[in-house]
N, C-alpha and C positions, 0 to 999 in steps of 0.2 A: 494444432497439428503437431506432429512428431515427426521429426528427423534422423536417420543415421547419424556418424559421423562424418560420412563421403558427402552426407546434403542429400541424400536420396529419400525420397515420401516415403513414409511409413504405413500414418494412419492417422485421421482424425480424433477428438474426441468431445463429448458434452451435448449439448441439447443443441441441436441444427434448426431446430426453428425457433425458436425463444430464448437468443443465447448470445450476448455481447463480452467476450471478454477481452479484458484490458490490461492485464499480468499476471504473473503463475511464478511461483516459487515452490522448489523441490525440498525436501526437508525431512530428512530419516526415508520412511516408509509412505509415504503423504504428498502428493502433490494438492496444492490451494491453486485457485485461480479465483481473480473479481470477476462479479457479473455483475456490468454496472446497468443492464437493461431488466434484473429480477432484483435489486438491489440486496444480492448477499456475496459469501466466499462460498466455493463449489470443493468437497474437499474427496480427491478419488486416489483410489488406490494404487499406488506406486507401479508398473508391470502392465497391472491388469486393465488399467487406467477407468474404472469401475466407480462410480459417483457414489461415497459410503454417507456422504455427511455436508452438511451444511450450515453455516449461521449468517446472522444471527437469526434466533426465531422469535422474534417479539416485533411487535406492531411500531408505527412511528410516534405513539406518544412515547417508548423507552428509550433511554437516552444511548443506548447501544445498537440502537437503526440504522442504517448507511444507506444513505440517502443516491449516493453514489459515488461506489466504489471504483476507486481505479486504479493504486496502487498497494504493494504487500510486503513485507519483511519478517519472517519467521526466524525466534531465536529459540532454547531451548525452553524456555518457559511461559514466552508470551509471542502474541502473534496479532503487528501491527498494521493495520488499516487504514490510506489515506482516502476521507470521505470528501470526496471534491463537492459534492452538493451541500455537505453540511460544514464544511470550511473546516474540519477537525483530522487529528488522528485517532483514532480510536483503538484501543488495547483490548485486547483480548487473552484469555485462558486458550490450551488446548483445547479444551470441551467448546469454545465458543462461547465461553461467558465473557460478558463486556464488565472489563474493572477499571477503565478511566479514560479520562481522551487529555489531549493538548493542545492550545490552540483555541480561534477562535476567528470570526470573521471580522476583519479591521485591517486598516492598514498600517496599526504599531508593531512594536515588537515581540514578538510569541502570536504573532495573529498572522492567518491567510486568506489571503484572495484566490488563492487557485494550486491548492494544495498536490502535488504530484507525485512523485518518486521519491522514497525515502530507506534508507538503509540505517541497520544498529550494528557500532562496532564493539571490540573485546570489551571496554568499561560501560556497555549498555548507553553509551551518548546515542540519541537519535536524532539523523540527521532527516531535513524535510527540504525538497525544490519546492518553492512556490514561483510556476510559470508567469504568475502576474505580479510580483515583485521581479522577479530574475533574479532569486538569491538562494541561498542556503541556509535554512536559521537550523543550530546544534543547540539539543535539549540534552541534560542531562537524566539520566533516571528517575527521577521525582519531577521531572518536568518543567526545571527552571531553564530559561535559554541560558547558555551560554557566548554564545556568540552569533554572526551571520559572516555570510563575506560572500561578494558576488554584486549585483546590481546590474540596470538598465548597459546595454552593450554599448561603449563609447570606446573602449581597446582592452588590451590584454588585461585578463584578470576580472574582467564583466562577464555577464551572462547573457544571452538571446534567445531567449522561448525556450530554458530548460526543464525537462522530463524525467528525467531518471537521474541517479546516483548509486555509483558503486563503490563500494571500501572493502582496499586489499592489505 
């Protein structure tokens, strides 16, 4: 749905009957959104709000499938994917080509259970929620982790069922 800035409805947009989405990120001319019920990214035109493109298009034996999608973060060059069914992040080109993922389903480090909300900041670190740890693990560009910090809520400085992440 679209908004004013007063909060006043505008207009809907996307497929009303075959159509679950789960996050949208604005970006140049391009708005993305996940459909984790068609399992791809819906990608329409900025305005006109106009469906031009979609990925990925390749079946689920290619290792660039999303199994289900549900979070997004668009930088100038790559445009990433967190695949809550396949326990990955998945990277992608503008075109929608898949050139690697992170991650993996385990409960060590660089591995998720329930991969959600993720943001890249200015040095391309990528930061990933995993709601079923309750933490934050930060990859670097090449995809080594770096660090986490968060865990199960016992007080300040824990996590509780987190979703999203922002970096300002």
């Amino acid at each position: 749905m679209v908004f004013d800035f007063d909060k006043n409805y505008i207009r809907a947009f996307g497929d009303t009957g075959n159509f679950k989405p789960t996050d949208v990120f604005v970006y140049g001319d391009r708005v993305y959104v996940t459909d984790s019920r068609n399992n791809k990214v819906n990608v329409y035109r900025k305005g006109f709000l106009n469906e031009i493109d979609y990925f990925p298009k390749v079946d689920k034996s290619d290792s660039g499938y999303l199994y289900q999608p549900t979070n997004l973060f668009v930088t100038k060059d790559k445009i990433y994917v967190s695949d809550f069914g396949d326990f990955k992040i998945k990277i992608y080109n503008h075109k929608g080509e898949f050139l690697n993922s992170i991650g993996s389903y385990g409960k060590g480090l660089g591995q998720f259970v329930r991969p959600k909300g993720i943001a890249v900041d200015s040095a391309a670190n990528l930061f990933v929620v995993d709601a079923g740890f309750e933490n934050v693990q930060v990859f670097n560009d090449e995809g080594k982790l770096l660090m986490f910090f968060g865990g199960s809520y016992k007080g300040p400085g824990d996590l509780w069922l987190p979703a999203k992440i922002m970096i300002d």
